[in-house]
C-alpha positions, 0 to 999 in steps of 0.5 A: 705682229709676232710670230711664232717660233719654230719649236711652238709650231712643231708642237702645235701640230703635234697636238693637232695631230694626236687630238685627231687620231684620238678622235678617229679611234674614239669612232672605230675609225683606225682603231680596232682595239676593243672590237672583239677579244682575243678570239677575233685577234687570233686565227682559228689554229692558234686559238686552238693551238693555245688550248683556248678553245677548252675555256668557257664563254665566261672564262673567255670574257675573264681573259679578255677583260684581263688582256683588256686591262693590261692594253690599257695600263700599256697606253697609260705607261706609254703616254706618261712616257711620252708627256715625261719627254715633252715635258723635257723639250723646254726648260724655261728659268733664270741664270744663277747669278750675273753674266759678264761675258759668255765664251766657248764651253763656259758652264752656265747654271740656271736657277732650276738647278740645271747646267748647259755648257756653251757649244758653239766655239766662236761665240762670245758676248761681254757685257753685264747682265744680272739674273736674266731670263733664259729659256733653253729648247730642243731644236732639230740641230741640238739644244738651243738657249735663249738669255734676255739680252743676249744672243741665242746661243747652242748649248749642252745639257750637262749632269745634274 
């Protein structure tokens, strides 16, 4: 039977979590976004105060469209944001070459380019692997690789 990982149910959850208060604002439940403009948004004495009142209905609706808009480029920027760090929780490739023996801070190269230097000081391994898969994840402890027939190991990101 295999079992999932710890990084895969994190984001399981995530997901699920986000695909239900998406939901619960699509109804009107939590999310009071687009209810009533900026009149409803502000009090009266700031509404006055801003000099809002001297607009007309249509001029009003022109600001609320604007405003409108700008909330939504704001989600947008935010949620590319945010898919841009997921999208770095995981860096799945090949070793750049043949592994022989890993040993504290050795410098390993992917085939993607990145490098990871090895931060546990008491691992090493010896053997002879030729261009094995390695995939690399953030856990809650810091960054963790994982190379086919070798042991998870702790590693750092490194400079590009």
């Amino acid at each position: 039977m295999k079992s999932l990982n710890p990084p895969s149910v994190s984001r399981f959850l995530i997901f699920l979590f986000a695909v239900g208060f998406s939901l619960a604002c699509a109804t009107g439940a939590f999310c009071q976004e687009g209810s009533g403009g900026i009149r409803e948004a502000m009090t009266p004495q700031q509404f006055k105060a801003a000099g809002l009142e001297k607009l007309t209905p249509d001029e009003l609706a022109k600001l609320d469209a604007f405003l409108r808009g700008d909330r939504e480029k704001a989600i947008e920027k935010a949620t590319a944001k945010t898919a841009k760090r997921e999208k770095l929780q995981l860096v799945v490739s090949r070793v750049d070459g043949v592994i022989t023996s890993i040993t504290p801070r050795q410098v390993i190269r992917l085939e993607d380019g990145s490098t990871w230097m090895v931060a546990k000081t008491d691992f090493q391994f010896r053997g002879y692997v030729d261009h094995p898969a390695a995939a690399a994840y953030k856990t809650l402890f810091g960054w963790k690789m994982r190379i086919v027939n070798v042991a998870e190991i702790y590693v750092v990101p490194q400079k590009r």
